[in-house]
Residue, then its C-alpha position, 0 to 999 in steps of 0.5 A: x782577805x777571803x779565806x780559801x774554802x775546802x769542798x770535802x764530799x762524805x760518802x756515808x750511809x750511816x745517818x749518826x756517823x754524818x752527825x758526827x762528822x757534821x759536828x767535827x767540822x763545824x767545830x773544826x773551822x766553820x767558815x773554811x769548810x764546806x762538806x757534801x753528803x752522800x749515802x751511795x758510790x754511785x752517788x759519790x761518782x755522779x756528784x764528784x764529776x757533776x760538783x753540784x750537790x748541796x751542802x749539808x748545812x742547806x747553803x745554796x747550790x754553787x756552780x761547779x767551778x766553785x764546788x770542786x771537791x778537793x777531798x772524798x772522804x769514802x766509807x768502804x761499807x756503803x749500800x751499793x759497794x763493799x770492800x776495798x773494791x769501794x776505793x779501787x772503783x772510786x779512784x777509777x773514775x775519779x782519779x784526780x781527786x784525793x781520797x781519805x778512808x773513813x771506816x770501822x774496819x780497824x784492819x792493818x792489812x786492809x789500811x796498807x792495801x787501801x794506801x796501795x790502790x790510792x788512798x791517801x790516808x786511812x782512818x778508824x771511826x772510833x779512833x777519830x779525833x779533831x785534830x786527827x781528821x784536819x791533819x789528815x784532811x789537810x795533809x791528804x790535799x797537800x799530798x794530792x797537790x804535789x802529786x798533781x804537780x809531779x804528774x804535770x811535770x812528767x808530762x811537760x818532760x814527757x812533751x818536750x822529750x818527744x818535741x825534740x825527738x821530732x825535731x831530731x827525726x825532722x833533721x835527719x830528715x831534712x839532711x837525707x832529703x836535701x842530700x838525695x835531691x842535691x845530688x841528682x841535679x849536681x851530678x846531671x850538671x856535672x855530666x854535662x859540663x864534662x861532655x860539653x868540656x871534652x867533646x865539644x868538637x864533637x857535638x852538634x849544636x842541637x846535642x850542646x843545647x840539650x845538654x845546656x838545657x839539663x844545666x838549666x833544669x838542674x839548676x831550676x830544680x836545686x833553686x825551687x828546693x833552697x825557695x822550699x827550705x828557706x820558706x819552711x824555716x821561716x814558718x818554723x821560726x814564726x817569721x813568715x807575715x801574713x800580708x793581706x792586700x786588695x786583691x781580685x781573686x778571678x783575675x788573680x787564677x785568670x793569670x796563674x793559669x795562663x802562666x801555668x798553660x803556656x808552661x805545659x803546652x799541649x800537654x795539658x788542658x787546664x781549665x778555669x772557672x769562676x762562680x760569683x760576683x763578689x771576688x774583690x778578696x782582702x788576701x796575702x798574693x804572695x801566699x796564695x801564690x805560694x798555694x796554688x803554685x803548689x798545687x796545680x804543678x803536682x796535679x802537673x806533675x801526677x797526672x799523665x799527659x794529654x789529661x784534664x785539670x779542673x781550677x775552680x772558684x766560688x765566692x759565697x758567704x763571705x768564702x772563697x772556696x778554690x778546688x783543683x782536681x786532676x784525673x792523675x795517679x790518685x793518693x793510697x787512702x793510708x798516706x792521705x791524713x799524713x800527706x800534709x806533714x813535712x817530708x812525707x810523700x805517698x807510697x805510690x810516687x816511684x821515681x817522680x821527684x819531689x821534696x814532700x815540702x810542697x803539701x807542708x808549705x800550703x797547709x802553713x799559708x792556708x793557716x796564716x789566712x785563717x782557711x781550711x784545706x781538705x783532700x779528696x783523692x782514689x787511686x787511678x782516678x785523681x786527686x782534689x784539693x779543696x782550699x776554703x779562705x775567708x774574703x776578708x783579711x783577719x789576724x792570724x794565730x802564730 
C-alpha cells in the first residue's frame, strides 16, 4: 500500500537551521516526508500558490496536484520580513495551508499572539527534539483538516439556510402573486354574472355579450396563470423532458405568427423573416412553442398599438439564432439582469397585468436545449430578445 507523502515548506534563511532540520527529517521518516526550502516570504508565497519547487533532496520537480503543501514551517526572522508581521502576511495570502513557527525567539507573549493571528503551533530552535517536531507537524495537519472540515460545513449550513430562505421568500411570493392575480378575474367573473342574474331583462343583447366576453377572458387569464404554475413546478421538481423532434423552424415561426397576427388584428404589424438554408432543426416544439409564445405576447403586450414587431431567423453554424424586437416601453437598465428571475417584473409595467413567470419559464426551456438568451432593451424605444439554440438535439443537464 503506498504510503501518503506530507509536502512541508521550510521558510529559513539560516544555511545551518536547513542543515539541521534537513537531517531531523530524514531521520524522521525518510520515505513519508518531502520538505521545499525557501529563504525569502515572498518566496514562500510565490511557492505555496505555484507548489513547484524542488525538494532539497534534488528529487524531480512534481506536478502541482502532487506538491500540495500540507505544512509551512515559518521563521519570522527572514530577510524581507520581521516580527509577527511574517505570520500575519503569510496567512493572509495563504490562508488555506497550516502554518507551524519555527524560530529562536523564545517569547511566551509573542508565541500566544503568533497562535492568535493563526498559527497552529510554535517552536523554539534550540528546544527542538524529533519527537517535538513530528508531533507538531503531524498534529498541526490534523488540526488544519478539521478546521477545513468545520468551515466546509458551516458554509453547506450557510447554503442550505439561505436555499431555504429563498424557497421561503419564493413561496410568499408565489402566494401573494397567485392571490392578486386570481382575484381581479374572479371578481370581473363575479360582477358580471350579477349583472347578467339580476338585470337581464334590462340588458340588450350587445350589453350581455360584452359582459359574457369578460367571463371568458377572466376565465382565459386564470387558465394561462394554472398553464404558468404548473409548468414552473414541474421544471423546479426536474420533471419538465427535453423531447426534441424533426422539426422545420421556418415553417414552425411561419405559423406562430400567422397565429399571433390573426389574434392582434390591425393592431399589430408582425413581421417575419427568415436567413438560411438549412432550418430542418432536431428541437423540442413544445418548448419552443413555450418560448416564443412567450415572447411575442409581451412584446404584444409592451408595445403601443399600430407599432412594429420584428421575428427574425438565422440558421448558420450549426445555430439557430431567433430575435423578436419591438418598438414598446423598453426595460429600466436596473431590472434587466433580475427580469429572468420568477416573479420579478420591471418597474415601469404600471398596471399591465402580468405574473413575472413568463421571462422564468423561457430561460428554464432555453436551458433544456442547451441555448442562450440574451436581452437588449432602452426605455422608450423597445426591447429585443436574442435566443441562440443548437440545431441539433443534445442532452441536456438536469
Amino acid at each position: 500500500m503506498e504510503k501518503i507523502r506530507i509536502h512541508i515548506l521550510l521558510v529559513e534563511d539560516s544555511p545551518s537551521d536547513t542543515r539541521l532540520l534537513r537531517q531531523i527529517f530524514l531521520h524522521a521518516s525518510q520515505e513519508e516526508w518531502q520538505m521545499s526550502h525557501v529563504e525569502r516570504l515572498s518566496e514562500a508565497i510565490d511557492a505555496s500558490r505555484e507548489n513547484s519547487l524542488p525538494t532539497l533532496d534534488n528529487s524531480q520537480i512534481e506536478s502541482s496536484r502532487q506538491r500540495r503543501f500540507n505544512l509551512v514551517l515559518l521563521d519570522l526572522s527572514l530577510p524581507d520580513s520581521i516580527g509577527l508581521d511574517t505570520l500575519k502576511e503569510f496567512r493572509v495570502a495563504i490562508p488555506d495551508i497550516p502554518v507551524v513557527v519555527l524560530t529562536g525567539l523564545d517569547d511566551e507573549d509573542l508565541a500566544l499572539q503568533a497562535l492568535a493571528e493563526g498559527a497552529q503551533d510554535y517552536l523554539v530552535k534550540d528546544q527542538l527534539t524529533i519527537q517535538r517536531l513530528v508531533r507538531a507537524i503531524r498534529y498541526a495537519i490534523e488540526r488544519s483538516e478539521i478546521i477545513n472540515q468545520l468551515r466546509e460545513s458551516e458554509e453547506r449550513t450557510r447554503q442550505a439556510l439561505a436555499k431555504e430562505q429563498e424557497l421561503n421568500e419564493l413561496k410568499s411570493n408565489f402566494v401573494a402573486m397567485v392571490s392578486h392575480e386570481f382575484r381581479t378575474p374572479m371578481t370581473t367573473i363575479q360582477t358580471s354574472i350579477d349583472i347578467l342574474e339580476y338585470n337581464s331583462d334590462k340588458l340588450t343583447d350587445e350589453r350581455k355579450t360584452k359582459y359574457f366576453d369578460r367571463i371568458q377572458n377572466a376565465i382565459n387569464q386564470m387558465l394561462q396563470l394554472l398553464d404558468e404554475v404548473l409548468f414552473l413546478s414541474k421544471t423546479e421538481a426536474a420533471k419538465l423532458e427535453y423531447k426534441p423532434t424533426s422539426l422545420n423552424l421556418e415553417n414552425f415561426c411561419s405559423e406562430l405568427i400567422d397565429i399571433f397576427q390573426l389574434s392582434a388584428g390591425n393592431q399589430y404589424n408582425i413581421i417575419f423573416s427568415s436567413q438560411g438554408e438549412h432550418t430542418q432543426a432536431q428541437m423540442d416544439e413544445d418548448l419552443l412553442n413555450c418560448i416564443f409564445t412567450n415572447l411575442l405576447s409581451n412584446a404584444i403586450k409592451y408595445s403601443p398599438e399600430n407599432s412594429t414587431i420584428w421575428f427574425d431567423l438565422i440558421c448558420k453554424d450549426g445555430l439557430a439564432t431567433f430575435q423578436v424586437k419591438d418598438q414598446g416601453m423598453g426595460i429600466p437598465l436596473k431590472d434587466q439582469a433580475r427580469l429572468f428571475q420568477t416573479f420579478y417584473r420591471a418597474s415601469n409595467v404600471g398596471v399591465i397585468q402580468g405574473t413575472g413567470l413568463g421571462l422564468s419559464i423561457v430561460k428554464k426551456c432555453v436551458d433544456l436545449h442547451g441555448g442562450h438568451i440574451q436581452l437588449e432593451s432602452e426605455q422608450d424605444v423597445g426591447t429585443t430578445v436574442i435566443v441562440t439554440l443548437p440545431l441539433r438535439s443534445f442532452a441536456p443537464h438536469y
